[in-house]
N, CA, C and O atoms as CSV, one atom per row, in Angstrom:
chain,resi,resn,atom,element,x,y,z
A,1,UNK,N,N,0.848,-1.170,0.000
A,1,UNK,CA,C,0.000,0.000,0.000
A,1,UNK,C,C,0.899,1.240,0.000
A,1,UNK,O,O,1.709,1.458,0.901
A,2,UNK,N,N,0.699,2.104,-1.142
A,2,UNK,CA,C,1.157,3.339,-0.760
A,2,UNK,C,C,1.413,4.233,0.561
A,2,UNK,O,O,0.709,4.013,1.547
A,3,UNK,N,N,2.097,4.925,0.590
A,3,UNK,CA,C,1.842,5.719,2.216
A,3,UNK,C,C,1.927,7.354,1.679
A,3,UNK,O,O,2.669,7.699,0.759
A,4,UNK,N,N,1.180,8.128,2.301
A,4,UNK,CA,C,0.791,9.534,1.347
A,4,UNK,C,C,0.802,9.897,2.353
A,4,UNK,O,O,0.031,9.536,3.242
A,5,UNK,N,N,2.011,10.999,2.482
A,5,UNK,CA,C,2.033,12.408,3.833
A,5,UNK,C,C,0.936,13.520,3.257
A,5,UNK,O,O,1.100,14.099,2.183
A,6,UNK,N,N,-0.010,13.694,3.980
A,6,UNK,CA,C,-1.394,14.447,3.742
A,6,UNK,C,C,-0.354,16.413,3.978
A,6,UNK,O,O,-0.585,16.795,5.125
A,7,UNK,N,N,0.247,17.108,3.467
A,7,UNK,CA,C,0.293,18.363,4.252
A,7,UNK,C,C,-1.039,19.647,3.611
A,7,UNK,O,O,-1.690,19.711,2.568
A,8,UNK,N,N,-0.965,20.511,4.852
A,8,UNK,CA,C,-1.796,21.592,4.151
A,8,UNK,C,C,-1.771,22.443,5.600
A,8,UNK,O,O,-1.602,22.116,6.774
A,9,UNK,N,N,-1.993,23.538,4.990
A,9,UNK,CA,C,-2.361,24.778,6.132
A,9,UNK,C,C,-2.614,24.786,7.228
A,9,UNK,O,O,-3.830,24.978,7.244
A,10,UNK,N,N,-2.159,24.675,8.556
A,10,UNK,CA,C,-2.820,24.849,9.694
A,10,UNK,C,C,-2.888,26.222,10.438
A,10,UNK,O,O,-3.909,26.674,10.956
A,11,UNK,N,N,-1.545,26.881,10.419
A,11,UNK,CA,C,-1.760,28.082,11.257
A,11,UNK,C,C,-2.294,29.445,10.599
A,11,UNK,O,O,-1.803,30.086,9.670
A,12,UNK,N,N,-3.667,29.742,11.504
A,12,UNK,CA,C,-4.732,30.479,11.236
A,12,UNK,C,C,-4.848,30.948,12.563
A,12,UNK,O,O,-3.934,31.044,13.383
A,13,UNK,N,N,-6.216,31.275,12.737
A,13,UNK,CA,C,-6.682,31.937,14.123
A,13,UNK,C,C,-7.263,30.611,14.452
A,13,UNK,O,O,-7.095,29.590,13.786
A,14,UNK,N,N,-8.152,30.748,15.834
A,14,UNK,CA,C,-7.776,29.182,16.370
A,14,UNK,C,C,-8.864,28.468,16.066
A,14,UNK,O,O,-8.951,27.277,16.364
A,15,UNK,N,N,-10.508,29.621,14.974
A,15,UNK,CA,C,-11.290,28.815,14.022
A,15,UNK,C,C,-10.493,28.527,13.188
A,15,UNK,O,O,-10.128,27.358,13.067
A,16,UNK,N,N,-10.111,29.325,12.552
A,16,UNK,CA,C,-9.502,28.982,11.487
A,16,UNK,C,C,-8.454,27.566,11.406
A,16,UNK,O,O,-8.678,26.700,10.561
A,17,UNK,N,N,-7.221,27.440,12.446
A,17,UNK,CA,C,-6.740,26.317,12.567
A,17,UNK,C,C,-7.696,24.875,12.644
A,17,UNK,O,O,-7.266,23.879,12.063
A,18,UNK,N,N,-8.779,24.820,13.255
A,18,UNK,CA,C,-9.946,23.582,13.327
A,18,UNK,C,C,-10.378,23.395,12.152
A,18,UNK,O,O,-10.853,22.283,11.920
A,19,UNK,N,N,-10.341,24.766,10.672
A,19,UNK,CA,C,-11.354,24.448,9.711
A,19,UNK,C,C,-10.171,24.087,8.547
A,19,UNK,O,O,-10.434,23.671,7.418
A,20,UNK,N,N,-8.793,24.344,9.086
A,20,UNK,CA,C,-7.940,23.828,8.306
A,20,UNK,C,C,-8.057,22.411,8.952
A,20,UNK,O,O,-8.599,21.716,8.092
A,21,UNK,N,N,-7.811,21.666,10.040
A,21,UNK,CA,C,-7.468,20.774,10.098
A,21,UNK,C,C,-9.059,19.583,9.624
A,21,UNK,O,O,-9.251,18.367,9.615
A,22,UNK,N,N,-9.625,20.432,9.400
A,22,UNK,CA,C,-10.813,19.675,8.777
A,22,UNK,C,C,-10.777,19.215,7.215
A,22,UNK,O,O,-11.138,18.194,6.629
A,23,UNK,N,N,-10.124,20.548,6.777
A,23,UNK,CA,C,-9.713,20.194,4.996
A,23,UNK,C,C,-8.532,19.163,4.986
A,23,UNK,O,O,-8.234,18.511,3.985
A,24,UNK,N,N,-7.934,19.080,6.103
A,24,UNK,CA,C,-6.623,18.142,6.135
A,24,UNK,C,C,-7.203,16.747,6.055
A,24,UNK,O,O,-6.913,15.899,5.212
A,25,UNK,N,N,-8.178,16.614,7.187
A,25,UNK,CA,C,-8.799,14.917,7.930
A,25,UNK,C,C,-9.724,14.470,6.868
A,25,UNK,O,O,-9.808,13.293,6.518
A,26,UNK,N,N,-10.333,15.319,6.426
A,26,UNK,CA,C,-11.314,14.801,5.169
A,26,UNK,C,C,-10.765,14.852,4.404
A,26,UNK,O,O,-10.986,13.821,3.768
A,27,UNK,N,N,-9.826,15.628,3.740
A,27,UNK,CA,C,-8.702,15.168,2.565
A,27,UNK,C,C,-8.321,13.890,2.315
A,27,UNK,O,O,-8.497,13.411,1.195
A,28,UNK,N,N,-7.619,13.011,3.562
A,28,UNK,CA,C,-7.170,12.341,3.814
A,28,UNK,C,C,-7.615,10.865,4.054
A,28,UNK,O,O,-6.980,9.810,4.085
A,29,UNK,N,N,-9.332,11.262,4.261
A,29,UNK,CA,C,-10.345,10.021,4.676
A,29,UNK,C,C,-10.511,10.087,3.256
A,29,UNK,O,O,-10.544,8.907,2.908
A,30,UNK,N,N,-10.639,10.839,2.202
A,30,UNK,CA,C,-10.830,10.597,0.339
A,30,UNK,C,C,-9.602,9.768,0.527
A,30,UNK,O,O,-9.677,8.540,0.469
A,31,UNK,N,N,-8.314,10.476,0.783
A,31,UNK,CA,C,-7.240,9.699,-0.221
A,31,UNK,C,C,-7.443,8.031,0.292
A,31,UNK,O,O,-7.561,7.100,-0.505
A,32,UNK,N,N,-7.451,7.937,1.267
A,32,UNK,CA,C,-7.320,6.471,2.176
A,32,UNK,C,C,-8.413,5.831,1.772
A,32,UNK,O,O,-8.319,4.618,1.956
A,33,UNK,N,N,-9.548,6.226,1.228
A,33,UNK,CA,C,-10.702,5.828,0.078
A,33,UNK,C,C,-10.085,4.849,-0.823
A,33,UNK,O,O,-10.308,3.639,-0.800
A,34,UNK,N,N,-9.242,5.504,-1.668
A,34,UNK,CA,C,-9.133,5.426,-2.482
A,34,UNK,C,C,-7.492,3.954,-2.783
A,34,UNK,O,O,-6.963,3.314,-3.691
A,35,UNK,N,N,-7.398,4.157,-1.397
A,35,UNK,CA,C,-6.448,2.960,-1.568
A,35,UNK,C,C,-4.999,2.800,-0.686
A,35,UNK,O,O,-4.207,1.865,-0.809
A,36,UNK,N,N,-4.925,3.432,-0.184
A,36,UNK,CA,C,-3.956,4.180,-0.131
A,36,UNK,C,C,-3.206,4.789,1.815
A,36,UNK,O,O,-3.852,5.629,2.441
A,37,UNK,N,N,-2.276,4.367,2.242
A,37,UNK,CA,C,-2.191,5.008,3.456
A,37,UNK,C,C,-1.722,5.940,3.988
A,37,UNK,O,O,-0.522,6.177,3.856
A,38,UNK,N,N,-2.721,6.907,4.907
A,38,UNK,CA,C,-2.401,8.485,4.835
A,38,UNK,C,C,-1.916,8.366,6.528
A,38,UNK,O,O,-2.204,7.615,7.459
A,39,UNK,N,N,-0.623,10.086,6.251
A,39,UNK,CA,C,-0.429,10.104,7.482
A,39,UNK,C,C,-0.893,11.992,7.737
A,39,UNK,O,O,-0.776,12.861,6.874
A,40,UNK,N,N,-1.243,12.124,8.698
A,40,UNK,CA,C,-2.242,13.304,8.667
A,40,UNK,C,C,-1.536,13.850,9.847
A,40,UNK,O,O,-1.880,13.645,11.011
A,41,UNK,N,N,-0.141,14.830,9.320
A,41,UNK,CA,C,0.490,15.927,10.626
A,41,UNK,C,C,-0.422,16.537,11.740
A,41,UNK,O,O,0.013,16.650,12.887
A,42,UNK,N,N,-1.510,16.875,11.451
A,42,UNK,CA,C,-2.443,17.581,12.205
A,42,UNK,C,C,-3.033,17.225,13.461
A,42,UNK,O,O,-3.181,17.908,14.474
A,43,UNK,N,N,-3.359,15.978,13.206
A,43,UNK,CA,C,-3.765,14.987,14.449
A,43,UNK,C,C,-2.464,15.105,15.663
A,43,UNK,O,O,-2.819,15.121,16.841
A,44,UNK,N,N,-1.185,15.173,15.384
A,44,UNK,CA,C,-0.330,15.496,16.649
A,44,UNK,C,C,-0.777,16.590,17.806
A,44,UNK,O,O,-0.513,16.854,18.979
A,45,UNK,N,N,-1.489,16.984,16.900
A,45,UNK,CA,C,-2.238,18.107,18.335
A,45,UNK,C,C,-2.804,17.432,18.886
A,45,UNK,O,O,-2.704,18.118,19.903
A,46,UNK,N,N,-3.703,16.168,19.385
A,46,UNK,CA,C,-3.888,15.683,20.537
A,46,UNK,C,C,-2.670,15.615,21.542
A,46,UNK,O,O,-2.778,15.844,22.746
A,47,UNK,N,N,-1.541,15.284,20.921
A,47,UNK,CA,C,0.135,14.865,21.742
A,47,UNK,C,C,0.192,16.378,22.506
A,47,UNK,O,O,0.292,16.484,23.729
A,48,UNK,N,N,0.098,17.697,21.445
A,48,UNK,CA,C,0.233,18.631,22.027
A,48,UNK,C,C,-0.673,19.273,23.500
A,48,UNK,O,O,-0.401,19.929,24.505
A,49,UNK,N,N,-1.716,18.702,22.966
A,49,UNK,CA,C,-2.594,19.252,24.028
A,49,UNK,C,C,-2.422,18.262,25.744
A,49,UNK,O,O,-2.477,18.631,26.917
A,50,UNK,N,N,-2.236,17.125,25.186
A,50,UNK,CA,C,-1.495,16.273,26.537
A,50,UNK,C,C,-0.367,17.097,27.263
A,50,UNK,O,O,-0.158,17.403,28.436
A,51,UNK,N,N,0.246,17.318,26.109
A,51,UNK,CA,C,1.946,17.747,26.801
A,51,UNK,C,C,2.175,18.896,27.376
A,51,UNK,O,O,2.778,19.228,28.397
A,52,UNK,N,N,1.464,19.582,26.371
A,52,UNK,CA,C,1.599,21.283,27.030
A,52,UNK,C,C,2.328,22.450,26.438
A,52,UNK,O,O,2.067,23.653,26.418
A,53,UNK,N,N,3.142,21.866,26.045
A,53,UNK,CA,C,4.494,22.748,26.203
A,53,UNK,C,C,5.352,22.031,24.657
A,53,UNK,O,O,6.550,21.745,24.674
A,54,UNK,N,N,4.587,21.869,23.599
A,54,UNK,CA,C,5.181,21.319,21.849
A,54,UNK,C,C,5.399,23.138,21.569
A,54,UNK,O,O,4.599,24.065,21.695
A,55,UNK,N,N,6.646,23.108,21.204
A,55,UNK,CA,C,6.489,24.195,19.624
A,55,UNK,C,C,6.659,23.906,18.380
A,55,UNK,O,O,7.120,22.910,17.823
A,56,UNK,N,N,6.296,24.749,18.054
A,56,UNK,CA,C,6.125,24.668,16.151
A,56,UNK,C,C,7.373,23.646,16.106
A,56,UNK,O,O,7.076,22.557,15.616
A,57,UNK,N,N,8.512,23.765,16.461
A,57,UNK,CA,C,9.379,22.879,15.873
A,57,UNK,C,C,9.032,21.309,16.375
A,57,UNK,O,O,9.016,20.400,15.545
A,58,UNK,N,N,8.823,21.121,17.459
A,58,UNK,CA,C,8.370,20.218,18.550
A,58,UNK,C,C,7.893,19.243,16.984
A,58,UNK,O,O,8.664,18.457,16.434
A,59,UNK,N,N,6.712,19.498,16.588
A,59,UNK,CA,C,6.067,19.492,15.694
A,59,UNK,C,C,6.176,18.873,14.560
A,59,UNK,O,O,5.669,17.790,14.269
A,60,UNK,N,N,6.983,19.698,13.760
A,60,UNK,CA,C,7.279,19.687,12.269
A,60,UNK,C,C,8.800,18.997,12.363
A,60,UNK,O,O,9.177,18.717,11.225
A,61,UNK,N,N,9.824,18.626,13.424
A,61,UNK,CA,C,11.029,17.509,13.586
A,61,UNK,C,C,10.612,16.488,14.087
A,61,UNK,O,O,11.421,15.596,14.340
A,62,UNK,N,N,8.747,16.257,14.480
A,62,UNK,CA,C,8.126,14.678,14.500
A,62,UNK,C,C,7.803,14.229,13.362
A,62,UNK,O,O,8.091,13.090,12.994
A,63,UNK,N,N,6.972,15.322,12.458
A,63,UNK,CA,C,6.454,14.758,11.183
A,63,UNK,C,C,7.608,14.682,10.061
A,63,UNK,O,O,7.432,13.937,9.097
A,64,UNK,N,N,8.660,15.362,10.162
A,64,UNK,CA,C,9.656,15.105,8.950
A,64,UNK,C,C,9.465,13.605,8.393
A,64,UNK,O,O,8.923,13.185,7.370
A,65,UNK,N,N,10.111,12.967,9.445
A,65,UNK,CA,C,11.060,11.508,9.315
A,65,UNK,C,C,9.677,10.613,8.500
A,65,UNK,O,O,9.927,9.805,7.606
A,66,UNK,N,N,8.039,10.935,9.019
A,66,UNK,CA,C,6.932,10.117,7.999
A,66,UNK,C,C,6.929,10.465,7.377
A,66,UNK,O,O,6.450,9.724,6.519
A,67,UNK,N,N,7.439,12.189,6.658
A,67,UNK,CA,C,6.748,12.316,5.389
A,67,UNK,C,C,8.744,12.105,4.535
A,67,UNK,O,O,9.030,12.686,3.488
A,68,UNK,N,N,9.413,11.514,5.035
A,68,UNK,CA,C,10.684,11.459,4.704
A,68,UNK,C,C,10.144,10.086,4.132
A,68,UNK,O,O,10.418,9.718,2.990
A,69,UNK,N,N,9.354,9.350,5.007
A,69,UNK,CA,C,9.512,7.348,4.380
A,69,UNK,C,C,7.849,7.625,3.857
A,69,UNK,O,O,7.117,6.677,4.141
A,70,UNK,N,N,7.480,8.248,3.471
A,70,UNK,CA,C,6.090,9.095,2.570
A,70,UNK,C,C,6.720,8.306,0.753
A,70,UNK,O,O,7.830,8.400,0.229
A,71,UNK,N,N,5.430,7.580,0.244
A,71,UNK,CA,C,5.814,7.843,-1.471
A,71,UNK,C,C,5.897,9.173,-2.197
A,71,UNK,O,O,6.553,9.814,-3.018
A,72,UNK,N,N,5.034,9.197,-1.548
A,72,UNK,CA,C,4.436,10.788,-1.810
A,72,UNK,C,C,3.645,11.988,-0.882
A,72,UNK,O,O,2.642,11.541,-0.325
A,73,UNK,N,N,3.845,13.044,-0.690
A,73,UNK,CA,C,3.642,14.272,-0.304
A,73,UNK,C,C,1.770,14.868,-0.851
A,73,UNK,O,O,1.808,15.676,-1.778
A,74,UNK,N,N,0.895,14.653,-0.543
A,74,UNK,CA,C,-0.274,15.213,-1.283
A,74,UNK,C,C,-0.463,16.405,-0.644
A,74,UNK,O,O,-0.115,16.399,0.537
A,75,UNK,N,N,-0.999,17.627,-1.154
A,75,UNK,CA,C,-1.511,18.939,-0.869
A,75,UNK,C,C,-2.550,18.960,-0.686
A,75,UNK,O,O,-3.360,18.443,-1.456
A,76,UNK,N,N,-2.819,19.466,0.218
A,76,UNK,CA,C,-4.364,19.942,0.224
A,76,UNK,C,C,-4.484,21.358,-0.183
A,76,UNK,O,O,-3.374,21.887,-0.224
A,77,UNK,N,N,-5.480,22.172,-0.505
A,77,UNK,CA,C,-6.147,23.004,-1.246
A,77,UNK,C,C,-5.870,24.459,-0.376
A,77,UNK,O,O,-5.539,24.305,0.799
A,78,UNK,N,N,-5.943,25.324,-0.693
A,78,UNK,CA,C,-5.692,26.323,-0.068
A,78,UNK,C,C,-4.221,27.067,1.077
A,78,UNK,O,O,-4.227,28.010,1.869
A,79,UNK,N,N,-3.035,26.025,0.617
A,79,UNK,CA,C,-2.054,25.920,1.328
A,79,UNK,C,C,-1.313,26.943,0.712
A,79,UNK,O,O,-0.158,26.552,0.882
A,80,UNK,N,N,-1.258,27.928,0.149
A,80,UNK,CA,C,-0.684,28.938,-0.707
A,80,UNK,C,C,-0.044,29.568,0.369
A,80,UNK,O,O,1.138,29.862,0.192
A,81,UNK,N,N,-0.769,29.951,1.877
A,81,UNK,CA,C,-0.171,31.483,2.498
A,81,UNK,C,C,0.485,30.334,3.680
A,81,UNK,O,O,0.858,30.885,4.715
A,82,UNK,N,N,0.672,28.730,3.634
A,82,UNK,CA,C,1.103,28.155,4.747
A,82,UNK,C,C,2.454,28.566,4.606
A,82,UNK,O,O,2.827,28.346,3.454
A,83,UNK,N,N,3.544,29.193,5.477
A,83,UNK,CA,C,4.687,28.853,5.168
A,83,UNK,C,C,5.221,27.472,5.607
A,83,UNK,O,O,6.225,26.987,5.087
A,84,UNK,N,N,4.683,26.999,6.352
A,84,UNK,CA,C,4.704,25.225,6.765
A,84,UNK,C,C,5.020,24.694,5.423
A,84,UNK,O,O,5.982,24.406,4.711
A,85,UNK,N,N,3.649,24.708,5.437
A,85,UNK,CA,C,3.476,23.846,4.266
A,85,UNK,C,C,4.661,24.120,2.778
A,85,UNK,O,O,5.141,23.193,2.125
A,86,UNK,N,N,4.929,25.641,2.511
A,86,UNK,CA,C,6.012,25.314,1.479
A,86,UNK,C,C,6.951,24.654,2.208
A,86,UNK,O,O,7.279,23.522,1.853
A,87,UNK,N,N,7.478,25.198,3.234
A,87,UNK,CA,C,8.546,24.468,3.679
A,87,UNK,C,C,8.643,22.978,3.534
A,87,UNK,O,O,9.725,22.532,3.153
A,88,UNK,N,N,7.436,21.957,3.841
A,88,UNK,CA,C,7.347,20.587,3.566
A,88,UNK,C,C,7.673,20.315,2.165
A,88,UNK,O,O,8.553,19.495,1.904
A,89,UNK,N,N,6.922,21.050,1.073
A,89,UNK,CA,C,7.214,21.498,-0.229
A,89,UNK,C,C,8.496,21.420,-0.796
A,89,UNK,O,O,8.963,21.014,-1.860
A,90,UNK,N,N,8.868,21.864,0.097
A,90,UNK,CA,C,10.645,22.463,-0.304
A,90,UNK,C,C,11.232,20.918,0.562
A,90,UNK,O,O,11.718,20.101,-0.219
A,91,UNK,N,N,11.226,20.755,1.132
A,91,UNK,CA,C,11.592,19.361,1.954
A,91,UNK,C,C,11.711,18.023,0.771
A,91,UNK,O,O,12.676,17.401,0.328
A,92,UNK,N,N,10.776,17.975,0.619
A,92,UNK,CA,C,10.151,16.809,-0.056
A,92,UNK,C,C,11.065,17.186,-1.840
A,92,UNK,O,O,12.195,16.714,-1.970
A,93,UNK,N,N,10.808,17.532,-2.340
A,93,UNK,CA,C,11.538,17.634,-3.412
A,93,UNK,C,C,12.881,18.224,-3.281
A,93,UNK,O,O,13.582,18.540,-4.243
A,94,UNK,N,N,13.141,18.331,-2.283
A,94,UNK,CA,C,15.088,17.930,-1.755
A,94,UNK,C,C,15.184,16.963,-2.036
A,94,UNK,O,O,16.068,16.744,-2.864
A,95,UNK,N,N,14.351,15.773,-1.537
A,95,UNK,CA,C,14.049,14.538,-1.317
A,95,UNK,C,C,13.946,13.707,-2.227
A,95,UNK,O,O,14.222,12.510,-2.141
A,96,UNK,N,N,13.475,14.378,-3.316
A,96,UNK,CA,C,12.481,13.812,-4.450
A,96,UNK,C,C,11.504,12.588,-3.681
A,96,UNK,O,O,11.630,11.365,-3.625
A,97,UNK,N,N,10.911,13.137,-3.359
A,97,UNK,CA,C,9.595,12.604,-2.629
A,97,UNK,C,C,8.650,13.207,-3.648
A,97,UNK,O,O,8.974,14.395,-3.679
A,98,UNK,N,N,7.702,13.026,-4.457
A,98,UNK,CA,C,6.913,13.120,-5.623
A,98,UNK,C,C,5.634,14.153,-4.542
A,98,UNK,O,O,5.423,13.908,-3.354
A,99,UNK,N,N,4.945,15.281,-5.345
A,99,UNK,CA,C,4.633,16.028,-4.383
A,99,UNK,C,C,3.791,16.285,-5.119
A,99,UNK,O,O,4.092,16.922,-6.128
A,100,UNK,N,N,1.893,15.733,-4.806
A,100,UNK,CA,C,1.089,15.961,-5.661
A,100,UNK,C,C,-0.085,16.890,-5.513
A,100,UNK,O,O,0.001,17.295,-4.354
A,101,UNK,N,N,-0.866,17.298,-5.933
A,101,UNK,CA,C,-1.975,18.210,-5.542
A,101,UNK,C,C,-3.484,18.345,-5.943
A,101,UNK,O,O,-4.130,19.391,-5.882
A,102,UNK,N,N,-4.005,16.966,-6.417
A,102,UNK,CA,C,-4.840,16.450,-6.654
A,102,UNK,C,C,-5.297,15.234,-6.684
A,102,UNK,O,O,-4.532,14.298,-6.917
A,103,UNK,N,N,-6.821,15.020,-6.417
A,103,UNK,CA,C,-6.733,13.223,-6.551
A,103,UNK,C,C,-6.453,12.958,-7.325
A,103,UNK,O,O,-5.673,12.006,-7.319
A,104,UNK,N,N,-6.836,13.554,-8.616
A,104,UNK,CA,C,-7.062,12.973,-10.115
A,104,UNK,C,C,-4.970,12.264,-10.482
A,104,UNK,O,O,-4.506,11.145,-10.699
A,105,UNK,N,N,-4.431,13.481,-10.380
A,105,UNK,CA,C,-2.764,12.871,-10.097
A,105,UNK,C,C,-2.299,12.321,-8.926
A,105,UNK,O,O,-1.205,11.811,-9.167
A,106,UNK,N,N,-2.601,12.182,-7.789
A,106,UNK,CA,C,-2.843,10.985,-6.671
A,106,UNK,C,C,-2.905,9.622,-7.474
A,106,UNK,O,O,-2.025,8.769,-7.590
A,107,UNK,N,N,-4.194,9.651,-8.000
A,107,UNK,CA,C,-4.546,7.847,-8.692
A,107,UNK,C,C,-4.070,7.594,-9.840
A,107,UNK,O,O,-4.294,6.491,-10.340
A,108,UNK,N,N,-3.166,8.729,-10.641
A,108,UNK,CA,C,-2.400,8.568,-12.012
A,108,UNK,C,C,-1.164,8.263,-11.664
A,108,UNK,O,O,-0.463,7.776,-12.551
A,109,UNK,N,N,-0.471,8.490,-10.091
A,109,UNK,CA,C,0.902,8.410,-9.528
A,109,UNK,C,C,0.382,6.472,-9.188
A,109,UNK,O,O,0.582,5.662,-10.093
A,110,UNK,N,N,0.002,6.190,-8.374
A,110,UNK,CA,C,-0.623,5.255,-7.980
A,110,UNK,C,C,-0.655,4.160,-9.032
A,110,UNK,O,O,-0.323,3.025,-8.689
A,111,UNK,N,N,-1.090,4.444,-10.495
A,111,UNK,CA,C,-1.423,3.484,-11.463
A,111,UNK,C,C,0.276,2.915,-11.993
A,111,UNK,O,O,0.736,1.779,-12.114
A,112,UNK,N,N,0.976,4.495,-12.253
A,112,UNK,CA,C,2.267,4.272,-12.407
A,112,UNK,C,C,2.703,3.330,-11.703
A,112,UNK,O,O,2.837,2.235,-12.249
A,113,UNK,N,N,3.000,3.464,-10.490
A,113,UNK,CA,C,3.717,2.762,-9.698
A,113,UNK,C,C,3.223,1.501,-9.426
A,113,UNK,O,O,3.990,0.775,-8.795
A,114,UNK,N,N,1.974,0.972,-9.782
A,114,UNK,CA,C,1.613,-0.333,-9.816
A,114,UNK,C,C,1.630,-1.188,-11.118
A,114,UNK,O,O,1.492,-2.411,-11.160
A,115,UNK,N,N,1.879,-0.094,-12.498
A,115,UNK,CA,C,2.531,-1.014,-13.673
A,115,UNK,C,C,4.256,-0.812,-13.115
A,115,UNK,O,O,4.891,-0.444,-14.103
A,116,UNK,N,N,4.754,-0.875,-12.462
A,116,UNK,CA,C,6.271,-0.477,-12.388
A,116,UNK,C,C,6.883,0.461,-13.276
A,116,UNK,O,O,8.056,0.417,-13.645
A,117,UNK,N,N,5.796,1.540,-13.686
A,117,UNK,CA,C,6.535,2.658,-14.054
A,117,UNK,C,C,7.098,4.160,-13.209
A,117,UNK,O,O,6.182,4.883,-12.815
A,118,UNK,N,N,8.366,4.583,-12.960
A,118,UNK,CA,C,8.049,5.625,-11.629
A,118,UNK,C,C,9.122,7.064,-12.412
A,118,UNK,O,O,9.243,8.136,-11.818
């Protein structure tokens, strides 16, 4: 099974952070639809809210190393003003970690890689 690092926008105001992490979790319940296993950065905020005391880096030096063993990187929609999110962006194609932004090329990456073409 594939493994697909879900990134996209979180820091907003603190609606705003819940209605990003909503475009993230339902993003992610499509891709995992569709075949596929997602890892969804966002959900670490339960860890945070246990602990207390995560910062931004706390954070984003937990999720590296999954979206490092990630096939692929998927975007979610509206991630333009994340600087997170380029940064993962910029990460990942250091990497060449394949970095996609739609289902429609989600399940065309997917087909590739199951005729053994990559």
């Amino acid at each position: 099974m594939l493994k697909v690092y879900v990134a996209g926008k979180l820091n907003d105001s603190a609606v705003g952070y819940i209605k990003n992490m909503h475009v993230m979790i339902t993003t992610a319940n499509e891709i995992q639809r569709y075949g596929f296993s997602v890892f969804v950065p966002c959900l670490d905020i339960l860890s945070g809210l246990v602990d207390g005391h995560f910062n931004y880096m706390d954070y984003f030096e937990n999720n590296v190393p999954w979206m490092e063993s990630a096939d692929c990187v998927f975007v979610c929609r509206n991630y333009e003003t994340s600087e997170g999110t380029k940064k993962e962006i910029a990460h990942a194609i250091e990497r060449k970690i394949p970095v996609i932004y739609n289902i429609v090329e989600l399940i065309a990456f997917k087909e590739m890689i199951e005729r053994g073409i990559s």
